[in-house]
C-alpha angles and dihedrals in degrees: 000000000000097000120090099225115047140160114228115174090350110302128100123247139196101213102310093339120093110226101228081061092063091044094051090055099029094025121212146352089022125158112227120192140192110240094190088041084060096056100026083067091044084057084046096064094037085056103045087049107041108122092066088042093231129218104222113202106198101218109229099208098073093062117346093186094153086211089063086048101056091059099039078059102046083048086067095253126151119223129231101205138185111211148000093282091055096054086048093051084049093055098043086046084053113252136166103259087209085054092056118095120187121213138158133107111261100041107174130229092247088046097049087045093046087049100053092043082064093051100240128188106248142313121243106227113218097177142014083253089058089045090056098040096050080049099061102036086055089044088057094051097043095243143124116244122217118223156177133199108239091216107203098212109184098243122142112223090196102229128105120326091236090061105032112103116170109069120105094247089070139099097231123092147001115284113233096252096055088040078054082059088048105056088061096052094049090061088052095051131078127237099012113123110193102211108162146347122250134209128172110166103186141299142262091043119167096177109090092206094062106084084037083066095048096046079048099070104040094052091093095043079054089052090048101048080053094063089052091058090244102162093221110183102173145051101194102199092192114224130255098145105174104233126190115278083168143017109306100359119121131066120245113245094237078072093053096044087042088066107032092033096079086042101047085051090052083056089056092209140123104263122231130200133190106185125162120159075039088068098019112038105070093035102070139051130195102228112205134159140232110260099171140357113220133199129200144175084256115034143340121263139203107215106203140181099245121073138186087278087074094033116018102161087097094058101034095036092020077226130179123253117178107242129209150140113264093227110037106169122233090011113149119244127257144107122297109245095015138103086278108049124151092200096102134117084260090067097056103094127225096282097060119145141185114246132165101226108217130164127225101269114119107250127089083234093068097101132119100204131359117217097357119169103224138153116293095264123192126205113288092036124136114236126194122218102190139203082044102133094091125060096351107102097020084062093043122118154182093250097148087018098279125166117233117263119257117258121218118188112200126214112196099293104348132075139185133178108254094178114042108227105262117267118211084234079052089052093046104040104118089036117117127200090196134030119265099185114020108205120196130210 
């Protein structure tokens, strides 16, 4: 069994550990991740991309558990990060400062300083303003800043509008003409080494031609950077990887590098990834349990203990997590999201129903799925909430004053809680009931 989540016998199972163990011992909701998933998809790229020896930049945001840092890092991967939290969880997790790249739109005076103290790689520069801004900070230090140009290219990835990132009508990137502009200015200014270009069109694609398209367009802009004896090392290709949120959905990575690879070569520079849902998605569930069952005049509902504090994709993308018991007896063995998935309408039994499954926030936008056929489920029950590994606990919150889930990462057959389940003394902690200081206009 290559995949991380699996069923045997019934039951469902995080590499060699069966997930109502780990309730029984952390409770619920509890996120539960695949160590070896995480570092078996870094390898994929490197495989699939061989030929051109990658860089892969794990980027933080889509899930920052210090505990799956640590062995991406210890795996050999580079991180794309944000912000200047996310180059300090890089650090403490033990990465290679010369393997961080910092991207993101709004980078700060104190984060851009703070980077360049750590001897980072290199920044990836999303506007003139950027470019100005890195340029004083290094002046002031007396060093000299790395950087890549974020070309914006106008190419549609074709995935949801809230994830899609390289059209011209967002807010990501530098369009070629104005890179053209800033070519010229970074000549002019000290301490600025232009070291790659940089491209990332959205997330979540599930067409391999997109990203050729994008390194397409940005090959002459690489020719001209050249005539103008600009040393360029990388071309950093962005992620975006599309990954299966249900049976058969998803694009191996051999699809992706088969497009891009002969392009990446014409560009004759070092490539650089920064995937994230591509390592994290698949190798993580939200595990939750039935609290009520609920019937109505209109529909049946499961009533859970997680909430969309604790996953909001459904109520923010209105995307699609594949939902499921964790025992379900009888049901045939196979991994979760592959070709041999028990998770198909043949495998829902006689008694299967059709429930919305919401959690006990108070908004009517607090669901995980809407008019989904399941298994029939009682109260007690465990409940999997799959592809949960990207973009599930690093967009959790407090919203009702609920504590974040725990997160348990799972090595083979051992496990261990790598994020302690949130305590309200936890939440509160920084509140005060009276002034300490009281200042005056």
């Amino acid at each position: 069994m290559t995949e991380a989540f699996h069923y045997k016998g019934g039951e469902l199972f995080c590499e060699s550990v069966p997930v109502a163990a780990i309730a029984r011992k952390v409770g619920t909701p509890v996120y539960i991740y695949s160590q070896n998933h995480f570092v078996r998809q870094v390898q994929a790229i490197k495989d699939a991309f061989r030929d051109v020896q990658p860089m892969v930049c794990y980027a933080v945001k889509a899930n920052s558990n210090l505990g799956l840092l640590r062995a991406l890092a210890l795996a050999g991967a580079g991180f794309d990060t944000v912000s200047r939290g996310e180059i300090y969880r890089a650090l403490r997790a033990g990465a290679e400062p010369g393997k961080i790249v910092f991207a993101g739109v709004g980078k700060q005076e104190h984060e851009i300083e703070y980077a360049l103290e750590q001897g980072i790689l290199m920044f990836n520069v999303e506007s003139e303003s950027e470019l100005e801004l890195i340029a004083k900070v290094a002046a002031r230090l007396k060093a000299d800043a790395p950087i890549a140009l974020r070309i914006n290219p106008d190419v549609d990835p074709q995935t949801h509008k809230y994830i899609s990132t390289g059209k011209s009508e967002n807010k990501f990137g530098i369009d070629l003409a104005r890179a053209e502009q800033c070519l010229g200015r970074i000549r002019e200014l000290k301490h600025l080494r232009l070291r790659g270009v940089h491209i990332h069109i959205g997330s979540q694609i599930l067409k391999n031609d997109r990203h050729g398209e994008a390194i397409d367009r940005v090959l002459p802009f690489i020719e001209r950077c050249r005539k103008m004896d600009f040393p360029l090392e990388y071309l950093n290709v962005g992620g975006g990887y599309g990954i299966a949120y249900d049976v058969g959905q998803g694009v191996d990575i051999a699809e992706f590098a088969r497009v891009m690879l002969p392009k990446i070569k014409q560009s004759g520079l070092k490539m650089l990834s920064e995937p994230g849902r591509f390592i994290s998605g698949n190798g993580g569930v939200m595990l939750t349990q039935v609290v009520h069952v609920k019937k109505s005049a209109e529909k049946d509902f499961l009533i859970v203990d997680a909430a969309m504090n604790d996953l909001i994709r459904p109520t923010i993308y209105q995307a699609f997590h594949k939902i499921w018991p964790a025992r379900h007896p009888g049901l045939a063995d196979g991994g979760v999201m592959g070709a041999d998935s028990p998770l198909t309408d043949t495998n829902l039994g006689k008694d299967a129903q059709v429930y919305d499954v919401v959690g006990p926030v108070c908004e009517s936008g607090d669901y995980f799925a809407l008019g989904r056929k399941l298994p029939r489920m009682e109260q007690g029950e465990l409940v999997a909430v799959f592809s949960a590994g990207a973009y599930g606990a690093t967009m959790a919150s407090n919203y009702n004053t609920r504590g974040r889930a725990a997160e348990v990462i799972v090595n083979g057959s051992e496990y261990w809680v790598a994020r302690d389940r949130e305590t309200v003394e936890d939440m509160i902690r920084g509140e005060r009931l009276t002034p300490r200081e009281v200042f005056k206009a």
